[in-house]
C-alpha angles and dihedrals in degrees: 000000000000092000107044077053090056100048090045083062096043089052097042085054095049098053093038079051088046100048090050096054085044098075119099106291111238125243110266123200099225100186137345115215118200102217121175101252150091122203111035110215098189148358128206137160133199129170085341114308120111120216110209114186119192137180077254111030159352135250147186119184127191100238103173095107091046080201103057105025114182125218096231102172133015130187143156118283114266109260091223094050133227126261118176132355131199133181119227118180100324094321126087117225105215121205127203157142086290105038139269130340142181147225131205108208082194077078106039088164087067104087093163107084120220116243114243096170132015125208139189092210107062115250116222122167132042133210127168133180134161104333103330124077121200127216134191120212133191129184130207088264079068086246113155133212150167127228124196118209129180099231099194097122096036087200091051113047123193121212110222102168153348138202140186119211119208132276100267096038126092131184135186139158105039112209109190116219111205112320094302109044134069132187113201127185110243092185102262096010123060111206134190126207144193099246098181082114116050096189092060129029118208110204112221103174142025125190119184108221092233084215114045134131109117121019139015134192139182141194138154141216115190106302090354127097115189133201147186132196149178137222113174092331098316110127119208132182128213130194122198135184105210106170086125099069085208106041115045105190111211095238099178138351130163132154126269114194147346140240111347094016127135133241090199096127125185116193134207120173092316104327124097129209112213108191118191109203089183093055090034084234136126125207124198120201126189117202103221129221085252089057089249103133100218123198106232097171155005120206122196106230107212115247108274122231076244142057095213135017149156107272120207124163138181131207114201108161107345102310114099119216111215118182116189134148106332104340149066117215128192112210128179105203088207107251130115114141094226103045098091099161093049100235095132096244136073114246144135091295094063087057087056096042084053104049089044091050083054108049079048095057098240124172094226089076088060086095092157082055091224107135092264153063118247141147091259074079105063080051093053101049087050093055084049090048097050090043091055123197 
């Protein structure tokens, strides 16, 4: 009698000490970097190694231990400007006023790319899946475009296509769905387009941000496009599953913050991170698998060396890279599907935080977020696990 008394104790303590490892893991500052610049131009991150561009220099930094990062290489700031970078395989395509370049991680001391195709119209943001890499372009007429290029061979790129939009309308931030469709940012309406033919981009859908004056951004995750606005200092997010090119379905929105607030958003999976220069605070969001977007941390931002500045950031698994006035931050929001203890790193205890949330009947083992545990959720988590964050 004893005994069984006793193992029911023991038990009763594990899974209280299980459910209570099995809520959202908050966001964690892992280190602050003081850097010598003001106005970051573009983040990117490749095996490890963050490139940070400014107006006044140039950095890699050794990010493998998150804790203790290492400034492994410093240069002058480029006189044509960055601005946007994106890894692909373990080289980082580089936009600008002049083209594309490229950088080779296999020499993270070169901060200086290598041009691989030059080009008279700026080329701004960068978007890559599967082969093709699409590239936005703006002139000083303020005239916007998109390029489509076969990356293969990264060092080689192909143009397959161009287009020219016309005069009132803007676009940023591509975000590709699937190898045919494409969502831009056309400051206010986010519009997604058949891209089969880059020569000429057929728009399937249109959504009218309902609060929008100011500021617009835009990330994905998968089928969902988010989005964040602003009207008259209101911020607002939006989630949208878009797996239907045609038919975007609003799959979330609340609103962030009030008076004085702003819409700047940095994803990572689906979490956002919200920093307020202004307030010196950082809010991180998580849209949930119910399209409640839920705040699950606010971080304080320490004072920068400056009042205003250019903000860029880069996610590579699962630690965002954020670059503004004077500093570089490395930030884990606090989502990976597999790190169910919160320990911000994947090991033998999420297994068992796993397999306990399970024979509970939490709803944190319903990793395929379907209503229900199945075995299709132990496949799932393993396929978590082995991906990392």
């Amino acid at each position: 009698m004893k005994s069984r008394r006793l193992m029911v104790l023991i038990t009763l303590a594990m899974l209280a000490r299980a459910t209570a490892t099995l809520a959202e893991c908050p966001a964690k500052i892992r280190a602050t970097i003081p850097l010598p610049f003001v106005k970051a131009q573009a983040v990117g991150v490749v095996s490890k190694v963050a490139y940070v561009y400014s107006d006044e220099a140039a950095f890699a930094l050794d990010i493998r231990h998150p804790d203790t990062p290492e400034l492994i290489a410093q240069g002058p700031g480029l006189s044509a400007g960055v601005k946007d970078i994106l890894a692909i395989g373990d080289l980082l395509i580089v936009s600008g006023p002049s083209g594309l370049s490229l950088l080779d991680h296999a020499e993270p001391g070169v901060l200086v790319p290598t041009p691989v195709y030059n080009s008279t119209v700026p080329m701004t943001d960068l978007e890559a899946t599967g082969n093709r890499l699409y590239v936005t372009t703006i002139t000083a007429e303020w005239i916007h475009g998109l390029v489509t290029f076969d990356m293969s061979d990264p060092r080689n790129p192909i143009l397959l296509g161009q287009y020219t939009f016309p005069s009132y309308q803007m676009a940023y931030q591509p975000v590709a769905l699937g190898d045919k469709g494409l969502v831009l940012n056309a400051f206010g309406n986010i519009i997604s387009y058949d891209v089969r033919d880059p020569n000429l981009p057929i728009t399937m859908a249109k959504v009218q941000l309902p609060n929008f004056k100011a500021a617009a951004y835009m990330a994905s995750s998968g089928n969902s496009v988010m989005c964040s606005s602003s009207l008259y200092g209101q911020i607002s997010l939006y989630a949208y599953d878009w797996r239907d090119l045609a038919k975007p379905v609003l799959t979330g929105s609340t609103i962030v913050e009030g008076p004085s607030g702003s819409a700047t958003m940095f994803a990572d999976n689906l979490s956002v991170f919200m920093p307020n220069l202004s307030k010196n605070l950082g809010r991180v969001y998580r849209l949930r698998s119910d399209g409640l977007w839920a705040l699950t941390s606010m971080i304080d931002l320490p004072k920068p060396p400056a009042t205003s500045g250019v903000q860029r950031a880069s996610s590579k698994e699962g630690l965002l890279v954020y670059a503004c006035c004077g500093q570089v931050m490395l930030i884990n929001l606090g989502h990976c599907p597999a790190d169910l203890d919160c320990s911000y790193g994947l090991d033998i205890n999420d297994f068992i935080a796993f397999q306990t949330a399970f024979v509970l009947g939490d709803a944190t083992a319903d990793c395929d977020e379907n209503g229900s545990l199945t075995i299709d959720d132990f496949v799932c988590f393993q396929t978590a696990f082995a991906a990392g964050c």
